[in-house]
C-alpha positions in Angstrom: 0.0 0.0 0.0 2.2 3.0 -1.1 5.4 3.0 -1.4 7.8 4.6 0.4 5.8 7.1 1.8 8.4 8.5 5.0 11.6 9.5 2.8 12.6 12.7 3.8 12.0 14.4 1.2 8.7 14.5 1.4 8.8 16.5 4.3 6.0 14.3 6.4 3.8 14.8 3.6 1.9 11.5 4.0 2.9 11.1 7.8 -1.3 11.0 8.6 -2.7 9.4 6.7 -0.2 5.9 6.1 -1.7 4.3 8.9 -5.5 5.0 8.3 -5.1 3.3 4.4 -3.2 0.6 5.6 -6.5 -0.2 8.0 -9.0 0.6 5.6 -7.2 -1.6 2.7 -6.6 -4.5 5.0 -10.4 -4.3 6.5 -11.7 -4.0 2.6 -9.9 -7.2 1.9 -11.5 -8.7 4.7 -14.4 -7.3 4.3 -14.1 -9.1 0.4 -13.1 -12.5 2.0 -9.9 -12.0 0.9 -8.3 -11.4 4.5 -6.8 -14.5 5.2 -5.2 -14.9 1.7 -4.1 -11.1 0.8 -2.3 -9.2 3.4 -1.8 -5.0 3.3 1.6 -3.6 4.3 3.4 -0.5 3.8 6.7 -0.9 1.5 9.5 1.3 3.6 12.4 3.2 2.8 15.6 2.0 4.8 15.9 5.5 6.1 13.0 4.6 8.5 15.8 3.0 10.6 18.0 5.6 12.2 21.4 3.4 11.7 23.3 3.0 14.9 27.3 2.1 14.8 25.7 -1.6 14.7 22.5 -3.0 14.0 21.6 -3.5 17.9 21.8 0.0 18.2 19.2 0.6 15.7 16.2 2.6 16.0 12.9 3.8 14.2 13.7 7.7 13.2 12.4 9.5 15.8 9.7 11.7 13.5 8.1 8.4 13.0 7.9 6.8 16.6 4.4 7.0 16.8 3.2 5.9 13.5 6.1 3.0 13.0 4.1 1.4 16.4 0.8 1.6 15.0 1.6 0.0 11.7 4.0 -2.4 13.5 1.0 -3.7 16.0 -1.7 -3.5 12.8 1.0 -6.0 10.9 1.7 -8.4 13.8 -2.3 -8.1 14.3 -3.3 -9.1 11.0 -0.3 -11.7 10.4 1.4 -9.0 7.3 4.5 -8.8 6.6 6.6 -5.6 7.4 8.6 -4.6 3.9 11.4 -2.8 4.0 13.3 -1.7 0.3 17.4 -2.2 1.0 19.4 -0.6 -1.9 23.6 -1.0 -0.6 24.1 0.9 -3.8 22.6 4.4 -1.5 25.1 3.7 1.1 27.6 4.6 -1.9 25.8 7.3 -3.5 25.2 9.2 -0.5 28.6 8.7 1.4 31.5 9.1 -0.7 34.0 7.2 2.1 31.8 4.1 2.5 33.8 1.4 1.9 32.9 -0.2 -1.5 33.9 -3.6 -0.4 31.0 -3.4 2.4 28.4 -2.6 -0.1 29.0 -6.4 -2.0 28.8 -10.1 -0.7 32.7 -10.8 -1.6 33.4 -10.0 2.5 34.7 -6.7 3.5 38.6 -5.8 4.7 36.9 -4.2 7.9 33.6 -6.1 8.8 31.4 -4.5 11.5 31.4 -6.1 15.1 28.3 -6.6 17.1 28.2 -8.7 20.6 28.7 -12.3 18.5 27.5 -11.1 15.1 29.8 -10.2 12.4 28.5 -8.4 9.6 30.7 -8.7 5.9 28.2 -5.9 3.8 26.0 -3.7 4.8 22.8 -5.8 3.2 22.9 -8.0 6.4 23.4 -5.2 8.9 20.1 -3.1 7.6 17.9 -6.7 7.5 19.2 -7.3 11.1 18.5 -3.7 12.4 14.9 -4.8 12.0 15.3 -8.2 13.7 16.3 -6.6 16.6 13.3 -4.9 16.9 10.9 -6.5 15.0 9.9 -10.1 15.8 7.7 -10.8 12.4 7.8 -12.0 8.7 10.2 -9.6 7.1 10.0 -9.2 3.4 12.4 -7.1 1.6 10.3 -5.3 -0.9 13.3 -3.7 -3.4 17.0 -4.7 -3.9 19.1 -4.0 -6.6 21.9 -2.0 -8.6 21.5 0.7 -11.2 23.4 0.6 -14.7 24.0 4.5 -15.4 23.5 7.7 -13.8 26.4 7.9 -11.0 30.0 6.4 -11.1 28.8 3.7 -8.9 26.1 2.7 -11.6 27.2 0.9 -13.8 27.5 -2.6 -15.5 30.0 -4.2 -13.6 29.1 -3.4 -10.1 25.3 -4.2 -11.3 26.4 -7.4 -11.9 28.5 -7.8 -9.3 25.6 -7.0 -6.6 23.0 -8.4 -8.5 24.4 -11.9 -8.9 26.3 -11.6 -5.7 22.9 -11.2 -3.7 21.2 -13.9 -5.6 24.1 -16.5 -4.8 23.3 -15.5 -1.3 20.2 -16.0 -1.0 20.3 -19.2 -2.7 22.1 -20.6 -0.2 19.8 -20.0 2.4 22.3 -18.6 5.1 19.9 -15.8 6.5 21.4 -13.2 8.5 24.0 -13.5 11.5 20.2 -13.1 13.7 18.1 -14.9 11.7 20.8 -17.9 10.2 19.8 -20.5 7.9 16.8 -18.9 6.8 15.5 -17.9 3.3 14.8 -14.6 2.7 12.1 -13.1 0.7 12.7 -10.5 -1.9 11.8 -8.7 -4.8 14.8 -7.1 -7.1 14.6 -4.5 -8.9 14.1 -4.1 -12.1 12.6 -6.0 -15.0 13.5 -2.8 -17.0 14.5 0.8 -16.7 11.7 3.4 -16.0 12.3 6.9 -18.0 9.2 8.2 -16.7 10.4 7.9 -12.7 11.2 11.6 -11.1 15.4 11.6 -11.1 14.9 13.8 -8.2 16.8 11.3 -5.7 19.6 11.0 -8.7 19.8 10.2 -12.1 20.3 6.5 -11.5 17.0 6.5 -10.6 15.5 5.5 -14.0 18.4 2.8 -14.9 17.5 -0.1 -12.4 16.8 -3.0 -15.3 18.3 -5.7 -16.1 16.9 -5.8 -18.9 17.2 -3.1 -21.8 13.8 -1.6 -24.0 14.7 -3.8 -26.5 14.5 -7.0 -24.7 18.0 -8.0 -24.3 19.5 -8.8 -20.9 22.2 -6.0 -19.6 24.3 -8.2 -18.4 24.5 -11.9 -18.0 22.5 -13.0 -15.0 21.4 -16.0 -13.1 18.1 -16.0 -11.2 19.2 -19.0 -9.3 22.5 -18.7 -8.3 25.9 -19.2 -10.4 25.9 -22.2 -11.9 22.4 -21.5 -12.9 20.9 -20.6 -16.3 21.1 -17.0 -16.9 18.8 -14.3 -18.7 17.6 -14.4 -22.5 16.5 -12.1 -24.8 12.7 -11.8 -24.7 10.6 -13.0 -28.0 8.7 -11.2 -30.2 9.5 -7.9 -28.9 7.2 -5.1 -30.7 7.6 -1.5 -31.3 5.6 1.2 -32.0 6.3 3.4 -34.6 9.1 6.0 -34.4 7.8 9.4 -33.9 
């Protein structure tokens, strides 16, 4: 229901009225006899986690206390899932002395340290900062890598995330808090968008892996490594050029 509706930049725009539609979409489903089978939930920005040093010393962004507990008690209420968009390519864009190596699945020169967990990129640390606080179905509703648009978008650190993330997941290792689990995810995209506001950055409409004309980017295994990887799509049409 929405998506993303507490970034920043829109300046608590949507801040009354999240909660309300998320009720009144989950009650109309009910209502339908489609409660049980079709759950409502609220696709988040990361930033709704104010990032501690380490995950356990995470916490909801203060300007969103009171609104985070009431859709976090409507979820848990109604069995839903709480979805939470992770892009590791943001860590980059916005902090020029992130360490690269942190943002991929390779393992990073200087992991991060917390209690017994050990953290190798920064995809597991923002899926555990809601595992400390959250004891429900997590589904992460957006993960991916842009192809243009900023030096860090490009092909071969697309790729590089991309398959990366899909080879872990594979594997069903889970998080250092939640291990041997599988994790549920949707990446992003099928194709680039050229209509989507570049407001957040010009990578913003260059999140496909595939092109307009139906060819795959880059070479690209849904199932792991040693899996088959993307084809062109058939029978491709076009309207005329005007």
């Amino acid at each position: 229901m929405g998506n993303e509706p507490f970034l920043k930049s829109y300046n608590g725009a949507y801040l009354n009225v999240t909660y309300s539609a998320l009720v009144n979409i989950q009650k109309a489903l009910a209502a339908a006899n489609l409660g049980e089978r079709v759950k409502a939930t609220v696709p988040m920005n990361a930033d709704v986690i104010q990032a501690g040093k380490v995950p356990s010393a995470s916490i909801f962004r203060s300007d969103l206390g009171n609104v985070m507990s009431q859709i976090v008690i409507w979820l848990g209420q109604n069995d839903a899932p709480f979805t939470i968009n992770i892009y590791p390519f943001l860590s980059l864009y916005n902090d020029k002395h992130f360490p690269v190596d942190y943002a991929f699945f390779d393992g990073a020169k200087n992991p991060v340290v917390d209690g017994p967990y050990v953290y190798n990129n920064v995809f597991e640390a923002s899926y555990d900062s809601l595992l400390v606080a959250l004891a429900m179905n997590i589904i992460v509703g957006e993960v991916g890598w842009p192809t243009d648009g900023d030096v860090n978008a490009n092909l071969y650190y697309a790729k590089k995330f991309n398959q990366g993330f899909l080879n872990y997941v594979a594997q069903n290792r889970g998080t250092p808090r939640r291990p041997n689990s599988a994790i549920h995810f949707y990446l992003s995209s099928l194709i680039d968008e050229d209509m989507k506001s570049i407001a957040p950055g010009n990578f913003e409409r260059h999140w496909g892996v595939f092109g307009y004309d139906g060819k795959p980017k880059y070479n690209l295994s849904l199932t792991g490594s040693n899996g088959p990887t993307l084809v062109q799509a058939p029978g491709v049409q076009y309207m005329t050029q005007q």
